[in-house]
PDB file of N, H, CA, C and O in Angstrom:
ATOM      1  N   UNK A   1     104.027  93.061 105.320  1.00  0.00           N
ATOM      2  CA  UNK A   1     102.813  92.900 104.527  1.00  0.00           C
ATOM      3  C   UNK A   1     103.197  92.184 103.228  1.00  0.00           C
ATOM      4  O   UNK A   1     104.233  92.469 102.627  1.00  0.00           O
ATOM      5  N   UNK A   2     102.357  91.271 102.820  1.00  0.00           N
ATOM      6  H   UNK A   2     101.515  91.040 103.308  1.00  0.00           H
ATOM      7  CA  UNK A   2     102.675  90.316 101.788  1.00  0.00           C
ATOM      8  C   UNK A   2     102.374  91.512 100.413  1.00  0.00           C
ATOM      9  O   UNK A   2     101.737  92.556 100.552  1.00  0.00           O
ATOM     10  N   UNK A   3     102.937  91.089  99.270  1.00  0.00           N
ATOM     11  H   UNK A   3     103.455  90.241  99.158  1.00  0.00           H
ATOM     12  CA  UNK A   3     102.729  91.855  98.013  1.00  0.00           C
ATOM     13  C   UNK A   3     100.896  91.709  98.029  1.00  0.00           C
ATOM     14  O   UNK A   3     100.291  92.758  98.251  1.00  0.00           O
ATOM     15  N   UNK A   4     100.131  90.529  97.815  1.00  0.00           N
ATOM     16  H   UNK A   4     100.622  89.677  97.634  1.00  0.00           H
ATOM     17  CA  UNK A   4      99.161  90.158  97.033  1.00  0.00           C
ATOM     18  C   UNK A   4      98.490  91.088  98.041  1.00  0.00           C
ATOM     19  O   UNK A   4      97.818  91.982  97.526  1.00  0.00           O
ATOM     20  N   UNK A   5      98.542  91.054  99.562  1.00  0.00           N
ATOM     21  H   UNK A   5      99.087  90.328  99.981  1.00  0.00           H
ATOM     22  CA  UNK A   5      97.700  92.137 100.338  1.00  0.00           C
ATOM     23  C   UNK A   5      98.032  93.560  99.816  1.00  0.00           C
ATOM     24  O   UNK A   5      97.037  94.282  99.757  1.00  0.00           O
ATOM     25  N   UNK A   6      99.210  94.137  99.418  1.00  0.00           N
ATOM     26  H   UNK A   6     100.018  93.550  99.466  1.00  0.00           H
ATOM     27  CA  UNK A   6      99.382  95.045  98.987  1.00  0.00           C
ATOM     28  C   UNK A   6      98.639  95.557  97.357  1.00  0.00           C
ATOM     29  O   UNK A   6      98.166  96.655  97.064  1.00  0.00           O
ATOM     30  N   UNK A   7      98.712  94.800  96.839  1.00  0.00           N
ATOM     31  H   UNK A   7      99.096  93.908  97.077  1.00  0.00           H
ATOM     32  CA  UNK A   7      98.256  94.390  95.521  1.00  0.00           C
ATOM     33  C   UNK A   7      96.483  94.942  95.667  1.00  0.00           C
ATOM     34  O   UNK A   7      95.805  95.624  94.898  1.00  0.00           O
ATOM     35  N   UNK A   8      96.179  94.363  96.875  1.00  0.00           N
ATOM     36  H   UNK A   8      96.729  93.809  97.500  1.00  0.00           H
ATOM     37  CA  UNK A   8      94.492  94.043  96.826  1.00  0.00           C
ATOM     38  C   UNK A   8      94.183  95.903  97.319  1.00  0.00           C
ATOM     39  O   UNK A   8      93.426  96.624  96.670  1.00  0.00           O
ATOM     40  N   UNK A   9      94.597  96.155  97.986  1.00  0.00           N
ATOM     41  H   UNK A   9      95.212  95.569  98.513  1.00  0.00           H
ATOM     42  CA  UNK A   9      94.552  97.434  98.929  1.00  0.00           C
ATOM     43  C   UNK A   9      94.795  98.823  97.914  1.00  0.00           C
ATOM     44  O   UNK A   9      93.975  99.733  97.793  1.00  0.00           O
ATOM     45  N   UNK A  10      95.946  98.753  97.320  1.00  0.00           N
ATOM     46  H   UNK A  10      96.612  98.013  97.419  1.00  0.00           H
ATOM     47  CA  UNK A  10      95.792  99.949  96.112  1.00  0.00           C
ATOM     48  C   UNK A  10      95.041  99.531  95.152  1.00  0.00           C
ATOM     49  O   UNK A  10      94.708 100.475  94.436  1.00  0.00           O
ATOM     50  N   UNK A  11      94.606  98.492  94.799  1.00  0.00           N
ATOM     51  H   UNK A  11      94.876  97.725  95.381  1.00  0.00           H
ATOM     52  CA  UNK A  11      92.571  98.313  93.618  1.00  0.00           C
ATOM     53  C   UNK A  11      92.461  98.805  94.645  1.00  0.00           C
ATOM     54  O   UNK A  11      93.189  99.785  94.805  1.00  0.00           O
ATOM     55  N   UNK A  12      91.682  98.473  95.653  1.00  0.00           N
ATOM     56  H   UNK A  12      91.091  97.677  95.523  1.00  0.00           H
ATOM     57  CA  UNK A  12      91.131  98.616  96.405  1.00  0.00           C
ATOM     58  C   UNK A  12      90.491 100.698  96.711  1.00  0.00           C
ATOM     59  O   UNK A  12      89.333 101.107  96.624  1.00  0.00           O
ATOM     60  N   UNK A  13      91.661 101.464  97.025  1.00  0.00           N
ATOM     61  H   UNK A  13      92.601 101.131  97.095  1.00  0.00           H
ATOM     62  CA  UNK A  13      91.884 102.458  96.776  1.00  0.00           C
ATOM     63  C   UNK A  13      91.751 103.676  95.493  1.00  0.00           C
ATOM     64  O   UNK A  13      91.466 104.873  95.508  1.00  0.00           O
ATOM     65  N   UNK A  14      92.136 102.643  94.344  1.00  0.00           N
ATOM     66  H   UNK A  14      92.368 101.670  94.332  1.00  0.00           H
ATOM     67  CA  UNK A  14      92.116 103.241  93.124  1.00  0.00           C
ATOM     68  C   UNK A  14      90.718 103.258  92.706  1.00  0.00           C
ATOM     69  O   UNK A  14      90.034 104.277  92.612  1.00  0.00           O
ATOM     70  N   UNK A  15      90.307 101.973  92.441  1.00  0.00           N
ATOM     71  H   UNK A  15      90.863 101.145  92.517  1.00  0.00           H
ATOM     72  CA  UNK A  15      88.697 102.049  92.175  1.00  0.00           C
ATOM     73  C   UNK A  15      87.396 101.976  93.287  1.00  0.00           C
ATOM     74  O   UNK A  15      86.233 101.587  93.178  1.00  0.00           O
ATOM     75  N   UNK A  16      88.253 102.593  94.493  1.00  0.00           N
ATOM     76  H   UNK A  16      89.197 102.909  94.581  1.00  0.00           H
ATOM     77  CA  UNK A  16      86.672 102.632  95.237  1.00  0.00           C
ATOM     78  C   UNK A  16      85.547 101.434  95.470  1.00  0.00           C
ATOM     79  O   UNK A  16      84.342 101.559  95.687  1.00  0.00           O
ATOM     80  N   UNK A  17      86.507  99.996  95.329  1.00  0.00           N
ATOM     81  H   UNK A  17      87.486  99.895  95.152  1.00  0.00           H
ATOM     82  CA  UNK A  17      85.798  98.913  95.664  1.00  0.00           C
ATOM     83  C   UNK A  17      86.527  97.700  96.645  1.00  0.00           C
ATOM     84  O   UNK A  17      87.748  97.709  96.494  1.00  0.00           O
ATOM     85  N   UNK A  18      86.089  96.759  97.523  1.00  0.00           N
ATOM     86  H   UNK A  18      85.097  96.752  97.646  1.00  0.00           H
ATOM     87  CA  UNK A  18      86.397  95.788  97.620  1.00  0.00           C
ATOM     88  C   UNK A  18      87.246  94.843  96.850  1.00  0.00           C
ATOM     89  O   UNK A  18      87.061  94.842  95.633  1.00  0.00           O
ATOM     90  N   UNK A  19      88.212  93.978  97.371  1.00  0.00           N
ATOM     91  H   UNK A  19      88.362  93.978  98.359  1.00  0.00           H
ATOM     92  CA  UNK A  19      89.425  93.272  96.433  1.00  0.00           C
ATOM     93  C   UNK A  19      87.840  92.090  96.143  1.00  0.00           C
ATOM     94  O   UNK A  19      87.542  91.738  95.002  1.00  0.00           O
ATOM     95  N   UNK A  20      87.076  91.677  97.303  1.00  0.00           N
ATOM     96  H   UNK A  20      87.318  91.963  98.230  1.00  0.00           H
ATOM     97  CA  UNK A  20      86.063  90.723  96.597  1.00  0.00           C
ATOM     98  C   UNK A  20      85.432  91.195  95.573  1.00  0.00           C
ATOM     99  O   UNK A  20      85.411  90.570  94.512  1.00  0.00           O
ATOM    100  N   UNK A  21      84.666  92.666  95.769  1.00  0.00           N
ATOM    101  H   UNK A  21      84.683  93.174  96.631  1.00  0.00           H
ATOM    102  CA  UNK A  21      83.509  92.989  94.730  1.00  0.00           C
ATOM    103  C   UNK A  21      84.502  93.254  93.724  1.00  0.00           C
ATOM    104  O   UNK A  21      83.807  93.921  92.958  1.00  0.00           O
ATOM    105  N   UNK A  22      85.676  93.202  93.164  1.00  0.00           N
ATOM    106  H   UNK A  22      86.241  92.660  93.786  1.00  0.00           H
ATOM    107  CA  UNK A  22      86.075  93.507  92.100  1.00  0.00           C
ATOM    108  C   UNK A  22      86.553  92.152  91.477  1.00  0.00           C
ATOM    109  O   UNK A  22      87.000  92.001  90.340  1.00  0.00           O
ATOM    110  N   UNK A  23      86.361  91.133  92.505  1.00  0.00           N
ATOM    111  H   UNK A  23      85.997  91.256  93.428  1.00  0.00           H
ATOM    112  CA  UNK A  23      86.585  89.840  91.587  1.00  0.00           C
ATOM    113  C   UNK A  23      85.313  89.281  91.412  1.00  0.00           C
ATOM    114  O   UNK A  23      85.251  88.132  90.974  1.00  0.00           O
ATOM    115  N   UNK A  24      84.310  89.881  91.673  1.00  0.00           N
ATOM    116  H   UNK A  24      84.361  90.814  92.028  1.00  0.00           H
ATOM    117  CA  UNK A  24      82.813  89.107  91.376  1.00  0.00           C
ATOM    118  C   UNK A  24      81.881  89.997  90.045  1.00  0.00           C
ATOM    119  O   UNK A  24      80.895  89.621  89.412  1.00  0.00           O
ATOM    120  N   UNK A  25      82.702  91.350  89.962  1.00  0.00           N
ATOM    121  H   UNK A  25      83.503  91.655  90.477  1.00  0.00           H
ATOM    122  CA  UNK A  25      82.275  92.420  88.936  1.00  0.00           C
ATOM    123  C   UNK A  25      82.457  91.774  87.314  1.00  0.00           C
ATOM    124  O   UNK A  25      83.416  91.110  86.919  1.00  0.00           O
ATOM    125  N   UNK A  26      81.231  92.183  86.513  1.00  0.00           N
ATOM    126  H   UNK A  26      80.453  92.722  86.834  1.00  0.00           H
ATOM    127  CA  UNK A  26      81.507  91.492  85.317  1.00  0.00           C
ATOM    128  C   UNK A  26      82.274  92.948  85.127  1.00  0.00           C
ATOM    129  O   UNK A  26      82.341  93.953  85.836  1.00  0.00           O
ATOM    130  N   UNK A  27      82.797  92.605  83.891  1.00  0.00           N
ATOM    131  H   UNK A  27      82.742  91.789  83.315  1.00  0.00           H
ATOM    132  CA  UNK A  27      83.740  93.846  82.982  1.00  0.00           C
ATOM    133  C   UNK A  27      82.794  95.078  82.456  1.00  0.00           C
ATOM    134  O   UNK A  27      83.080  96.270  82.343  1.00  0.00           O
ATOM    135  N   UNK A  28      81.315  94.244  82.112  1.00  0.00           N
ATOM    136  H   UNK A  28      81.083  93.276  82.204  1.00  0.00           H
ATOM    137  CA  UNK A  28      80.696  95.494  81.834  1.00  0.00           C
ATOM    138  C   UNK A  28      79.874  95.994  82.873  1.00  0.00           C
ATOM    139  O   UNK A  28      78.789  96.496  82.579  1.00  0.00           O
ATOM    140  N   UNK A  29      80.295  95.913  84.191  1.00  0.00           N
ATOM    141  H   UNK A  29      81.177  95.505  84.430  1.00  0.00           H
ATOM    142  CA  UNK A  29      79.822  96.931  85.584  1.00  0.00           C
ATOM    143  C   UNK A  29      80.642  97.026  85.819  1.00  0.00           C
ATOM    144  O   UNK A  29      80.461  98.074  86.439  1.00  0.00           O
ATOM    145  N   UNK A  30      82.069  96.774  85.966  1.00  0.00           N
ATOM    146  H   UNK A  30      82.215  95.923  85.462  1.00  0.00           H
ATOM    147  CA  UNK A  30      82.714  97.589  86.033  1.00  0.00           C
ATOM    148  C   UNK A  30      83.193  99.142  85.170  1.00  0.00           C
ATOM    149  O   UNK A  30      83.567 100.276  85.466  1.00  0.00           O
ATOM    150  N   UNK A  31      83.024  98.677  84.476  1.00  0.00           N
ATOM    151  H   UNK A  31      82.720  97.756  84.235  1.00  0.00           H
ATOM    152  CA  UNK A  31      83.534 100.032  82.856  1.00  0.00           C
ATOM    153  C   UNK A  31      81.951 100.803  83.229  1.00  0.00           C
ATOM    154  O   UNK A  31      82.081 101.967  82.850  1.00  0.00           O
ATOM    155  N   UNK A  32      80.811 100.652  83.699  1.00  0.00           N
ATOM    156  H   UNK A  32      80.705  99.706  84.007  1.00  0.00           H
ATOM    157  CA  UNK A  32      80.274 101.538  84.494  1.00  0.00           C
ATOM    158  C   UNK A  32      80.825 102.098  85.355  1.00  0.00           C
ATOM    159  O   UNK A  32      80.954 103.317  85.475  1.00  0.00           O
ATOM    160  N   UNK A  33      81.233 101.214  86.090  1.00  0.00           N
ATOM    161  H   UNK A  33      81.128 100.224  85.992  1.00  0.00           H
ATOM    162  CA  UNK A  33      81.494 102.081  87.949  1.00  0.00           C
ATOM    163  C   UNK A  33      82.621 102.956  87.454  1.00  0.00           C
ATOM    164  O   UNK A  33      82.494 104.156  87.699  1.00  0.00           O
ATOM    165  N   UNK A  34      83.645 102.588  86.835  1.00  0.00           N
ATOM    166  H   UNK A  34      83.748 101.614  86.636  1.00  0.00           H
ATOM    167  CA  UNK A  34      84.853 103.355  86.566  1.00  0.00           C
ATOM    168  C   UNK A  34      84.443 105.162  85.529  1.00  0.00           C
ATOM    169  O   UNK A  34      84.860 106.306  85.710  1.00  0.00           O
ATOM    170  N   UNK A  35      83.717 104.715  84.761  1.00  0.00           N
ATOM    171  H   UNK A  35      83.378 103.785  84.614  1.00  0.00           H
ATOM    172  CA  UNK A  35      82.973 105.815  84.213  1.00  0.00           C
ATOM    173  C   UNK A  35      82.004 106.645  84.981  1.00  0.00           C
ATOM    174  O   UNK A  35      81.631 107.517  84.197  1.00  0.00           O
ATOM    175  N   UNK A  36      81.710 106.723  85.552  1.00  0.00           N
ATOM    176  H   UNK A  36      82.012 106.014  86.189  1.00  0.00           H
ATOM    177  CA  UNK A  36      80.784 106.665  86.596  1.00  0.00           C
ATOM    178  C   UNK A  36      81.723 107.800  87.955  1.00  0.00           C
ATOM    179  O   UNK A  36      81.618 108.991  88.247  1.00  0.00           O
ATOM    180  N   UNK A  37      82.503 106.780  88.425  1.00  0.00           N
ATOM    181  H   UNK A  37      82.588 105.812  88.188  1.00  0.00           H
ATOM    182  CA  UNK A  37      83.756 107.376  89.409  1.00  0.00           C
ATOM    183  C   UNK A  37      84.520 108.526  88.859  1.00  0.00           C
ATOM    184  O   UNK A  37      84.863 109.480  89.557  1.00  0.00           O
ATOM    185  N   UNK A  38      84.784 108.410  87.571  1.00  0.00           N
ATOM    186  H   UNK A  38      84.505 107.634  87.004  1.00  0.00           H
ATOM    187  CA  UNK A  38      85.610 109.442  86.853  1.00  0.00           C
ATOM    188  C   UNK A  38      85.222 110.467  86.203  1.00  0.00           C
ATOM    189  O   UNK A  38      85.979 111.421  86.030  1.00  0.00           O
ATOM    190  N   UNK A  39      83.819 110.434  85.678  1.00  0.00           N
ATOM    191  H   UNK A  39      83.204 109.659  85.819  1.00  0.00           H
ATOM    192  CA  UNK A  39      83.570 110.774  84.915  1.00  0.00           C
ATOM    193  C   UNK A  39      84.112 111.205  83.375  1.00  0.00           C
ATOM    194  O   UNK A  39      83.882 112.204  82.694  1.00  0.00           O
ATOM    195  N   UNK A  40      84.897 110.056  83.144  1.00  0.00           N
ATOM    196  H   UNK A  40      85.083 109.245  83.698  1.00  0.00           H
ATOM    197  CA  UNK A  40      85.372 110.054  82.005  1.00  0.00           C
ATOM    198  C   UNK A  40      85.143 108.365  80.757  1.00  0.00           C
ATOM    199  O   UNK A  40      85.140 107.179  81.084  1.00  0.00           O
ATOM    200  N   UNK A  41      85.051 108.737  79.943  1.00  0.00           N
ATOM    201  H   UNK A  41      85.053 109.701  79.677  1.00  0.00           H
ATOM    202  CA  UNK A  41      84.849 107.594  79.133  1.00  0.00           C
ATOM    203  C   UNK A  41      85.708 106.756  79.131  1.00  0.00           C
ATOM    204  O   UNK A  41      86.773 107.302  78.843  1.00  0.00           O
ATOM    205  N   UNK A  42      85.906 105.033  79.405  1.00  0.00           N
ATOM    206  H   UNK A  42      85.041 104.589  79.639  1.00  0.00           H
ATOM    207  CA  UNK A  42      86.665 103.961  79.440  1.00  0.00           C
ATOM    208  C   UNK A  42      86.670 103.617  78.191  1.00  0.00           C
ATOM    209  O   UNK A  42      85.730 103.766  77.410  1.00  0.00           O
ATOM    210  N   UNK A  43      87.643 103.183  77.976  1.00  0.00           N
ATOM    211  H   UNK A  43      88.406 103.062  78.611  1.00  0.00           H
ATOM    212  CA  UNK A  43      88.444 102.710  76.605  1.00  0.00           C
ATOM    213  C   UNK A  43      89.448 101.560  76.861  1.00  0.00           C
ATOM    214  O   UNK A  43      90.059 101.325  77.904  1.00  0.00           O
ATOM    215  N   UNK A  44      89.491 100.819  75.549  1.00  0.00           N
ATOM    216  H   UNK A  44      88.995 101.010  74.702  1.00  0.00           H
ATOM    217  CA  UNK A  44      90.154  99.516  75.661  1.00  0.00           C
ATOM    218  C   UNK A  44      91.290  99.770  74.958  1.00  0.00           C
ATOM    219  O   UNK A  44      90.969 100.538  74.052  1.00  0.00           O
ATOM    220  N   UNK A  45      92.135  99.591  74.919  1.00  0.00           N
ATOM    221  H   UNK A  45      92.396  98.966  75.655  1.00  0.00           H
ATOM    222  CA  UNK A  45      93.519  99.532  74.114  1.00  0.00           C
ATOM    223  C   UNK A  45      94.285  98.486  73.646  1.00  0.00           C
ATOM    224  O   UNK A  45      95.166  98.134  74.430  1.00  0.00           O
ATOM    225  N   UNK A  46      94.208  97.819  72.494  1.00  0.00           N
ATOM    226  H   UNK A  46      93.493  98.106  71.858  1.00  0.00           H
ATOM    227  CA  UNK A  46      94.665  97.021  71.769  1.00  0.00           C
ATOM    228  C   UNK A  46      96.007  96.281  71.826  1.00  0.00           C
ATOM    229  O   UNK A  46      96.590  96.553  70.777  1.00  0.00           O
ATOM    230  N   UNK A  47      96.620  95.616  72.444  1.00  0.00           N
ATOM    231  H   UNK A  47      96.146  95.395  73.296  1.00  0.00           H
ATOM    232  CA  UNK A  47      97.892  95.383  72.644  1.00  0.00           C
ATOM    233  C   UNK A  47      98.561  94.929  71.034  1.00  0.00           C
ATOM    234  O   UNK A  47      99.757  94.932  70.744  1.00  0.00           O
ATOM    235  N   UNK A  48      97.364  94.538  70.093  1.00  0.00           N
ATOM    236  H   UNK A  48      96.392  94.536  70.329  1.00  0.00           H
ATOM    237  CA  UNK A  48      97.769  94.121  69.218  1.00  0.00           C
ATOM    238  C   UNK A  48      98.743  94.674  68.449  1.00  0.00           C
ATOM    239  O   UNK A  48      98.538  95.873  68.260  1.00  0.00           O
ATOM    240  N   UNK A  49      99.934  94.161  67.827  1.00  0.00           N
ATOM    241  H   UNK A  49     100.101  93.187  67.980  1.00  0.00           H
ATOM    242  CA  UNK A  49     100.442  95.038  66.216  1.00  0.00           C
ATOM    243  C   UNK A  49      99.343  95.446  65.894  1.00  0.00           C
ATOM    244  O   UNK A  49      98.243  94.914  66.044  1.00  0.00           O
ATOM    245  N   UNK A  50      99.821  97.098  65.115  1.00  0.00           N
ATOM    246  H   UNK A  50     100.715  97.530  64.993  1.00  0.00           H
ATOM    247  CA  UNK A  50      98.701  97.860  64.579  1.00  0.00           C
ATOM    248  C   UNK A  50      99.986  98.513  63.416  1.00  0.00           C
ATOM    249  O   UNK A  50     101.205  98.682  63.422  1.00  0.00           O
ATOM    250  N   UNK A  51      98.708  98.750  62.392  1.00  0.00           N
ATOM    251  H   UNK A  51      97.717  98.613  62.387  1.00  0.00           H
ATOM    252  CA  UNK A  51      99.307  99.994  61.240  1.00  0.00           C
ATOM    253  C   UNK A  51      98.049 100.890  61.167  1.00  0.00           C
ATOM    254  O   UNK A  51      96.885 100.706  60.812  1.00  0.00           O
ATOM    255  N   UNK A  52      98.781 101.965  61.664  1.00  0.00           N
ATOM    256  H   UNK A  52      99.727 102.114  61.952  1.00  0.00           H
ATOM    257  CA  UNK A  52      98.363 103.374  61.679  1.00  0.00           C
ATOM    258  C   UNK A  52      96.692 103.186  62.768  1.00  0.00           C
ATOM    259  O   UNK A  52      96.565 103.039  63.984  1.00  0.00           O
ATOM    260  N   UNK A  53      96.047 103.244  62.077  1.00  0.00           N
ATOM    261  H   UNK A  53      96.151 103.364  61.090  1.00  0.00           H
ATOM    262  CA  UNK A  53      95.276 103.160  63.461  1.00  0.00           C
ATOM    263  C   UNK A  53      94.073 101.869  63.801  1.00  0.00           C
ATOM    264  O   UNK A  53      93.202 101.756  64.663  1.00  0.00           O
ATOM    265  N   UNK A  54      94.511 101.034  62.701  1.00  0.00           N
ATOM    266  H   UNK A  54      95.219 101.126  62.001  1.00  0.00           H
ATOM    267  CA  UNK A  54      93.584  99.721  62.715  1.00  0.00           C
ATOM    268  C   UNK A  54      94.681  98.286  63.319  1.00  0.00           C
ATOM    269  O   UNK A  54      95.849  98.033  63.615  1.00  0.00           O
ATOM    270  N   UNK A  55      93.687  97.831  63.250  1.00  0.00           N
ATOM    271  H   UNK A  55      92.739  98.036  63.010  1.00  0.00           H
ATOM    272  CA  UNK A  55      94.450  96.214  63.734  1.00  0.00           C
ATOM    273  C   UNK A  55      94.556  95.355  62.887  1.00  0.00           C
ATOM    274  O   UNK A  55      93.530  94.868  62.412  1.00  0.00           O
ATOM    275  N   UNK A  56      95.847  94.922  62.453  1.00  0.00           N
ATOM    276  H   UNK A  56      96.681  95.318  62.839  1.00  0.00           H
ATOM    277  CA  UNK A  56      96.799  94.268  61.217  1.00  0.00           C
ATOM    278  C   UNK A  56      95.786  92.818  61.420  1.00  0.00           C
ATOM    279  O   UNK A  56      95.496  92.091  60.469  1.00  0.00           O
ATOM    280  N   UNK A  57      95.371  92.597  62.711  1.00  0.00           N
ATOM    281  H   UNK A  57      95.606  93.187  63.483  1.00  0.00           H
ATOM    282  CA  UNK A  57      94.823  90.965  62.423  1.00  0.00           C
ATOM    283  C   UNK A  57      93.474  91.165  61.820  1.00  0.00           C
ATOM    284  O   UNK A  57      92.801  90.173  62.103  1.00  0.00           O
ATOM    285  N   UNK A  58      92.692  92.133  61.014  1.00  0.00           N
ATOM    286  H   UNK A  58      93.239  92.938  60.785  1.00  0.00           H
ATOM    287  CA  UNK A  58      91.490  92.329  61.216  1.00  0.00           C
ATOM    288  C   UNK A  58      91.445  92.550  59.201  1.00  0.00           C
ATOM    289  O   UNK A  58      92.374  93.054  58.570  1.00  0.00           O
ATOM    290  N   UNK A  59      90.266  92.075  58.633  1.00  0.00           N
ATOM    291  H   UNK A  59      89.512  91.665  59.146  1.00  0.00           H
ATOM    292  CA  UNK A  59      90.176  92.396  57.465  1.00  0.00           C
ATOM    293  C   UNK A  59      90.523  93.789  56.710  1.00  0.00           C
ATOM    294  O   UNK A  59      91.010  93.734  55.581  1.00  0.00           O
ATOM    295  N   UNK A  60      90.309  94.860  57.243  1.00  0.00           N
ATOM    296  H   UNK A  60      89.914  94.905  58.160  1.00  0.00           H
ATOM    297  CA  UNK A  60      89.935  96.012  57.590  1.00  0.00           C
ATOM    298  C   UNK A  60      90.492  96.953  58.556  1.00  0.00           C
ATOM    299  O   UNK A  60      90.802  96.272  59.533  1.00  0.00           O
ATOM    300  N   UNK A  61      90.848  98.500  58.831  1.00  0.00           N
ATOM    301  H   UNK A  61      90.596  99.054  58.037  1.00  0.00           H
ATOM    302  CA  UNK A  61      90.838  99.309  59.755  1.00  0.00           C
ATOM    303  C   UNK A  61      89.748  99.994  60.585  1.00  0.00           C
ATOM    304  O   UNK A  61      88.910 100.817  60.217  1.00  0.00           O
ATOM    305  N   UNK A  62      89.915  99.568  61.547  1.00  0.00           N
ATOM    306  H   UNK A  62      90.595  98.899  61.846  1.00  0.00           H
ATOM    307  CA  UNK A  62      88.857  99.729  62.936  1.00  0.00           C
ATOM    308  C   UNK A  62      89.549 101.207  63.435  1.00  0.00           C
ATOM    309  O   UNK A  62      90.735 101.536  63.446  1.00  0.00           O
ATOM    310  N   UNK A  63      88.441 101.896  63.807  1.00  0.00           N
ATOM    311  H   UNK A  63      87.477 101.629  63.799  1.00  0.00           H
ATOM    312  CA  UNK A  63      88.557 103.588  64.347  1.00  0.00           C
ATOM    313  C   UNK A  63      88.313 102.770  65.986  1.00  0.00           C
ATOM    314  O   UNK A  63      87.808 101.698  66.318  1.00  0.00           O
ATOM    315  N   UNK A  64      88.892 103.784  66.657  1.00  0.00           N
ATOM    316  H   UNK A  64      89.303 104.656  66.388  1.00  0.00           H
ATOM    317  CA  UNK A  64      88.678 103.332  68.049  1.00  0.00           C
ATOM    318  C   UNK A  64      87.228 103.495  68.403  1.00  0.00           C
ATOM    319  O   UNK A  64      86.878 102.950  69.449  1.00  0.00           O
ATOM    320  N   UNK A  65      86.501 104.023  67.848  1.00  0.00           N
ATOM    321  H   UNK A  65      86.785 104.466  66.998  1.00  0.00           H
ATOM    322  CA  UNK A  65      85.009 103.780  68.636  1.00  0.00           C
ATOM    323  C   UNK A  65      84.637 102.590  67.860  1.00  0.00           C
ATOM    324  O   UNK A  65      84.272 101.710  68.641  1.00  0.00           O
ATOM    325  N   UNK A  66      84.583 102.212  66.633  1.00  0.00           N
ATOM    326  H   UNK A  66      84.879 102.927  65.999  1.00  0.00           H
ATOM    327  CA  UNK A  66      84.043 101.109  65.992  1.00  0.00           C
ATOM    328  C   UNK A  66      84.335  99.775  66.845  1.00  0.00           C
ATOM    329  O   UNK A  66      83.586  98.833  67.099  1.00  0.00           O
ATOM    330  N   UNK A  67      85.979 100.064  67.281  1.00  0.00           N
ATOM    331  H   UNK A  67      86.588 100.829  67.075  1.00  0.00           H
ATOM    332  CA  UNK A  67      86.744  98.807  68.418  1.00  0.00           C
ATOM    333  C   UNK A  67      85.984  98.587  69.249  1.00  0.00           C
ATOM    334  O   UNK A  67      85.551  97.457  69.471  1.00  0.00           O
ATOM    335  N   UNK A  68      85.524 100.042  70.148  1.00  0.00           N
ATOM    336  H   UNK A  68      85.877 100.961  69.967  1.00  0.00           H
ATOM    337  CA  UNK A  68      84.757 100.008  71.596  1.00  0.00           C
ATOM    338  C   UNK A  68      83.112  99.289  71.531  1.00  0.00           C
ATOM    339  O   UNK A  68      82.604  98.529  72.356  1.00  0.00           O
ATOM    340  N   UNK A  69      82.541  99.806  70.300  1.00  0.00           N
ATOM    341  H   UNK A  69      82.953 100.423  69.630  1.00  0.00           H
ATOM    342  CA  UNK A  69      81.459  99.144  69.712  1.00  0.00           C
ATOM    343  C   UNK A  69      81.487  97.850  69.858  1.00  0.00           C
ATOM    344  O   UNK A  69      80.651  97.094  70.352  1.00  0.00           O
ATOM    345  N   UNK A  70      82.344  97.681  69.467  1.00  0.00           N
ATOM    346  H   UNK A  70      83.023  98.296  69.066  1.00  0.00           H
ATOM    347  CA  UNK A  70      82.491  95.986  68.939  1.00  0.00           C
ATOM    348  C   UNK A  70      82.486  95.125  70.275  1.00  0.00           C
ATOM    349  O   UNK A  70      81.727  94.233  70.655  1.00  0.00           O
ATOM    350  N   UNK A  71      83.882  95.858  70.994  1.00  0.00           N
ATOM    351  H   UNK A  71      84.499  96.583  70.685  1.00  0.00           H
ATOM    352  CA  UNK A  71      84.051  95.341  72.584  1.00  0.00           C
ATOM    353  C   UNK A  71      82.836  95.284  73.260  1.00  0.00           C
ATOM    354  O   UNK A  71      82.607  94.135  73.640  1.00  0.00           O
ATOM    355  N   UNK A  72      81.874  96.175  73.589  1.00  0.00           N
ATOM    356  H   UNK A  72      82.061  97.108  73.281  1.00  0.00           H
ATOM    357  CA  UNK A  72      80.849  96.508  73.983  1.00  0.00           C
ATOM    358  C   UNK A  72      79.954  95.246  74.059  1.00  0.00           C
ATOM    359  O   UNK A  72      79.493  94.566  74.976  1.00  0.00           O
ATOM    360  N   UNK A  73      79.889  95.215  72.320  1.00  0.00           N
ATOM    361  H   UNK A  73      80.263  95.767  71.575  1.00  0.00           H
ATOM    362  CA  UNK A  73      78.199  93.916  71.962  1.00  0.00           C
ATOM    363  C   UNK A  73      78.985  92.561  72.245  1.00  0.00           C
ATOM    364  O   UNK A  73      78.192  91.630  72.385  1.00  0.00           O
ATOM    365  N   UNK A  74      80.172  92.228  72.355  1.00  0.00           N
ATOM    366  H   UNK A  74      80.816  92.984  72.242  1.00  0.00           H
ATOM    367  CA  UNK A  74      80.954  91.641  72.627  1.00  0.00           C
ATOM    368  C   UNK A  74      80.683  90.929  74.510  1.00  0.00           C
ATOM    369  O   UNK A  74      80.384  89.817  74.945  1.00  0.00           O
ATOM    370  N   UNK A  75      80.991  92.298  75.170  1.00  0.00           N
ATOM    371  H   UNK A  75      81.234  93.201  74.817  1.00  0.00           H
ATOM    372  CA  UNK A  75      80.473  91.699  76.689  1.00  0.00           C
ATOM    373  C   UNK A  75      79.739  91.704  76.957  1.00  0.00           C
ATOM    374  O   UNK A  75      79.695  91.506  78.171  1.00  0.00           O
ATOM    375  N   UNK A  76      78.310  91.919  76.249  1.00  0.00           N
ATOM    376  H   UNK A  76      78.346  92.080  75.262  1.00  0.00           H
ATOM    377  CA  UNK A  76      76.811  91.874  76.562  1.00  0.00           C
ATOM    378  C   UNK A  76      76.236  90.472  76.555  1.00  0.00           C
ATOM    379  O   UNK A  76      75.302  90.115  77.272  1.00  0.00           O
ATOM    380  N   UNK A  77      77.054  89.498  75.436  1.00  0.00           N
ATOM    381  H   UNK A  77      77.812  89.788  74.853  1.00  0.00           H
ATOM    382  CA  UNK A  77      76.415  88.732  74.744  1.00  0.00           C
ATOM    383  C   UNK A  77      77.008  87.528  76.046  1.00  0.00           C
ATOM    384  O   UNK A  77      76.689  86.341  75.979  1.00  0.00           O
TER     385      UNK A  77
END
């Protein structure tokens, strides 16, 4: 079995969807379905450098819901 079939089959497994319907899913139906499946709240995590709990590239310190906020009106638009 090739990796990328392997690859497709545990998504596949993990989130309870098709390797297609998860490449045709916008980000914000997915972060439904996953919330939804889990019943737990999805969250984004910043890869950025950070000090203490904001993001060094940002005027300001962002609380993680203000982030998720932001992310949010962000994939709507």
């Amino acid at each position: 079995m090739d990796a990328r079939k392997r690859v497709e089959e545990n998504a596949e497994l993990i989130t309870g969807m098709s390797a297609d319907a998860l490449r045709n899913i916008s980000p914000e139906k997915f972060r439904e379905h996953c919330e939804k499946r889990s019943g737990k709240r999805f969250g984004f995590i910043s890869e950025f450098p950070s000090i203490g709990r904001g993001n060094v590239l940002r005027d300001g310190i962002l609380s993680r819901d203000a982030l998720d906020s932001e992310i949010d009106r962000m994939l709507k638009d």
